[in-house]
TORFI-99181 format. One line per field, with one value per residue (C-alpha): residue number from 1; x, y, z. Coordinates in pm, whole numbers, always signed. Layout:
// residues N
tivex	[NUM|...]
X	[X|...]
Y	[Y|...]
Z	[Z|...]
This chain:
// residues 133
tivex	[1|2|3|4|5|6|7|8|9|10|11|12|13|14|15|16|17|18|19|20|21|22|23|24|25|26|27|28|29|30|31|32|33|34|35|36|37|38|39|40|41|42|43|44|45|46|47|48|49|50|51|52|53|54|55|56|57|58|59|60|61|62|63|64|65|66|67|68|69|70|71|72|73|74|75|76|77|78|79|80|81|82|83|84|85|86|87|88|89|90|91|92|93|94|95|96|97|98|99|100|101|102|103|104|105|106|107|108|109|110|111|112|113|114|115|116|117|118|119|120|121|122|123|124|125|126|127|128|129|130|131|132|133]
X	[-4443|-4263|-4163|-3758|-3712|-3382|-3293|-3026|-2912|-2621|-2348|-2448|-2704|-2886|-3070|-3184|-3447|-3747|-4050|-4423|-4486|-4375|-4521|-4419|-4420|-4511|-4563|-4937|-4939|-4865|-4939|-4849|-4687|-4770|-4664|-4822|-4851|-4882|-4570|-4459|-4239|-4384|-4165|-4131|-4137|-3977|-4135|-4135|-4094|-4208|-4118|-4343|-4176|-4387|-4591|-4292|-4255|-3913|-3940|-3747|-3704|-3569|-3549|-3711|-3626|-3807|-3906|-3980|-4199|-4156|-4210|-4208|-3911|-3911|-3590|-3646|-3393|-3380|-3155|-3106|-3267|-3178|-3344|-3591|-3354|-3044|-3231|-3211|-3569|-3405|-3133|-3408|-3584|-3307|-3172|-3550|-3579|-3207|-3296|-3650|-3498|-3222|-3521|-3665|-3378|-3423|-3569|-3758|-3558|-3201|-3025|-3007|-3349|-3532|-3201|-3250|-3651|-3532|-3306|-3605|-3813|-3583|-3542|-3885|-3897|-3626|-3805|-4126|-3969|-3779|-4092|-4253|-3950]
Y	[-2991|-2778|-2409|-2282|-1970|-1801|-1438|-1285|-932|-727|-885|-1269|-1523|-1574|-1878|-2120|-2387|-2579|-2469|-2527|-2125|-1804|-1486|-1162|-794|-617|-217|-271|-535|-875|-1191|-1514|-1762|-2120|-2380|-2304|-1917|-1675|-1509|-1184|-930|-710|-473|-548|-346|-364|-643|-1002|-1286|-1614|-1942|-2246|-2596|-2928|-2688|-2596|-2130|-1994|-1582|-1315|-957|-811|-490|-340|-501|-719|-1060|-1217|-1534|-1770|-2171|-2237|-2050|-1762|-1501|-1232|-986|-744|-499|-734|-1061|-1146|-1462|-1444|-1637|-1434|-1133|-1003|-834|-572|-452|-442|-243|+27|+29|+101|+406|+537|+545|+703|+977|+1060|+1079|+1328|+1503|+1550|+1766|+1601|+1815|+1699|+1463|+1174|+1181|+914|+703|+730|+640|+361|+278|+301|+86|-200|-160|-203|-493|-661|-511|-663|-1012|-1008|-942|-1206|-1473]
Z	[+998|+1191|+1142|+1105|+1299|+1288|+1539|+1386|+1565|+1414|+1607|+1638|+1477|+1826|+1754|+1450|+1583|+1460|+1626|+1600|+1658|+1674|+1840|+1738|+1880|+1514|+1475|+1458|+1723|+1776|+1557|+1571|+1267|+1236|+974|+617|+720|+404|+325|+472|+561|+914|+1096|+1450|+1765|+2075|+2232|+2356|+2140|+2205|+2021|+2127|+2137|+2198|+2461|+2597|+2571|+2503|+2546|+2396|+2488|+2122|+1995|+1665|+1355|+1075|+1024|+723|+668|+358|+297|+708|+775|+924|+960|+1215|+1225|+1521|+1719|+2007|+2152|+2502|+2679|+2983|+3185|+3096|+3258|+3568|+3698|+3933|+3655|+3385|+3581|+3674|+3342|+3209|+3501|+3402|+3043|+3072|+3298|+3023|+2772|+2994|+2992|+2576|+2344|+2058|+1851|+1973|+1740|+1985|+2109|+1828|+1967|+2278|+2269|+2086|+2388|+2634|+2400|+2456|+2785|+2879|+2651|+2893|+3182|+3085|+2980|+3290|+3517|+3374|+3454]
């Protein structure tokens, strides 16, 4: 038995597959869903995402979000979710340096600043995703 796994972002349904795991990057740390997992609902961090095929890894650099697990299916629903091999290593990482510097630049009191944190939390989840290509 295998498990459904759909990424949905706000702009596009990224991916519906059968897979025989999932790995997620919750709030409180990672876990894992298998076939016949107890049903849920976790809020997800910045992270990597795996989905495990036959052996065979497929990662994910997403954003925060949610995922929800019920009857083998499980619906994550995220910010963004951008493939290992769509990323480049070298823009990952200047995109994660430009971002951190503009945090620096912030108050935690300005209006933008849990926005922009949130921006430097994803790009160090395509940083890391992409380092890891």
């Amino acid at each position: 038995m295998a498990l459904k796994v759909e990424i949905v972002t706000p702009e596009q349904r990224v991916l519906t597959v059968e897979a025989d795991e999932v790995r997620l990057p919750g709030v409180e740390g990672g876990f894992g869903v298998r076939p016949g997992h107890t049903p849920l609902i976790a809020a997800l961090a910045a992270g990597e995402l795996t989905l495990v095929q036959g052996g065979n890894a497929q990662r994910y650099a997403v954003g925060e979000g949610f995922a929800e697990v019920s009857e083998d299916h499980v619906r994550v629903l995220v910010e963004e979710a951008v493939r290992a091999e769509e990323l480049d290593p070298a823009r990952a990482a200047s995109e994660l340096a430009e971002k951190q510097k503009e945090l620096q630049s912030m108050k935690p009191e300005d209006t933008a600043y849990a926005a922009q944190r949130a921006q430097v939390a994803r790009a160090a989840a395509r940083a890391q995703v992409a380092g890891r290509r």
